[in-house]
N, C-alpha and C positions, 0 to 999 in steps of 0.2 A: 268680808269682802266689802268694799268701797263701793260708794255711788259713781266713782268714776269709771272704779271696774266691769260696777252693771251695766251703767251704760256704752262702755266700750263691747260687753257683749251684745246687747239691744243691736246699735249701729251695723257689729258685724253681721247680724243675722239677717237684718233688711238688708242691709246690701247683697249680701248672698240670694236670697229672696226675690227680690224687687229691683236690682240694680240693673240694668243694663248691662248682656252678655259680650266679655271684651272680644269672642272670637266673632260675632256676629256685626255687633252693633258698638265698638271700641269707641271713648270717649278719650278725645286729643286737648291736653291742656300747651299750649303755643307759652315757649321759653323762648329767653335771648340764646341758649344752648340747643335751639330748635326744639319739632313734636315729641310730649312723652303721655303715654296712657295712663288716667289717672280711674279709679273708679268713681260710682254714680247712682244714684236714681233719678231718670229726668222724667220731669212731669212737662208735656207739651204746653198744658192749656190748666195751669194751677189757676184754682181760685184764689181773687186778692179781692181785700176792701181796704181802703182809703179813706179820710175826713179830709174833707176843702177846708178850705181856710174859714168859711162862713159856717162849717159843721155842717153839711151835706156829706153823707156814706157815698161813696159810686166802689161800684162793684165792672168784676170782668177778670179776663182770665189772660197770664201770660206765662212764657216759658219758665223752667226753673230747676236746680238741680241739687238736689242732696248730697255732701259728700263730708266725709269722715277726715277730719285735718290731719290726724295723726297718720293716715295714710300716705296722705298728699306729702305732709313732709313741711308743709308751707303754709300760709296764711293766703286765699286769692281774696285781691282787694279789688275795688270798682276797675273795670276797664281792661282787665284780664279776659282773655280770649282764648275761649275754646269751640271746638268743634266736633258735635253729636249729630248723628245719624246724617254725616254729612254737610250739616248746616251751620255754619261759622256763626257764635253769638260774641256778645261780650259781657261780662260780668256788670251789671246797672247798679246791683243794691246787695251788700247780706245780711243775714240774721242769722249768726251761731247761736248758740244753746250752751254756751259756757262749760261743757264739757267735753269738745272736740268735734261738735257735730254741726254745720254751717248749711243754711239755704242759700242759693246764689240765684238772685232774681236775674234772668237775662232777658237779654235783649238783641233780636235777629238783625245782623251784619251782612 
């Protein structure tokens, strides 16, 4: 078995786990083909640290959402806009993991 394999099973298990229930709480990825449910684990208030330009850390928490690319189908890049737990964000920043698995740092809209 592959590292990619395992980590394809890892992904799937947290998701199943930890994601966000789509009958309850469905997470809306916003297409030019209009709303499609995409899966998730969103973290309201993830911790982040930063270095200033001077090398000062600042610290503090914002929203954020794990999702599995091979799911999605897609790559979401900056400015992509979805909608959890009712609350329209837009995609600010990511950070994949080079084996299919993408943080999407948002930002409330």
């Amino acid at each position: 078995m592959s590292v990619t394999d395992l980590a394809s099973i890892v992904r799937s298990a947290a998701l199943d786990t930890f994601g966000e229930n789509p009958s309850v709480n469905p997470i809306y990825l916003e297409t030019p083909s209009g709303r499609r449910r995409i899966p998730g684990i969103f973290e309201e208030h993830r911790e982040v640290y930063k270095i200033t330009s001077e090398g000062h850390e600042i610290s503090g928490t914002e929203p954020a959402l794990f999702v599995d690319l091979n799911l999605i189908g897609e790559v979401l890049s900056r400015g992509a806009v979805l909608i959890i737990r009712g609350v329209n964000y837009r995609v600010r920043d990511t950070d994949a993991d080079g084996e299919g698995g993408s943080v999407l740092l948002l930002e409330r809209i």
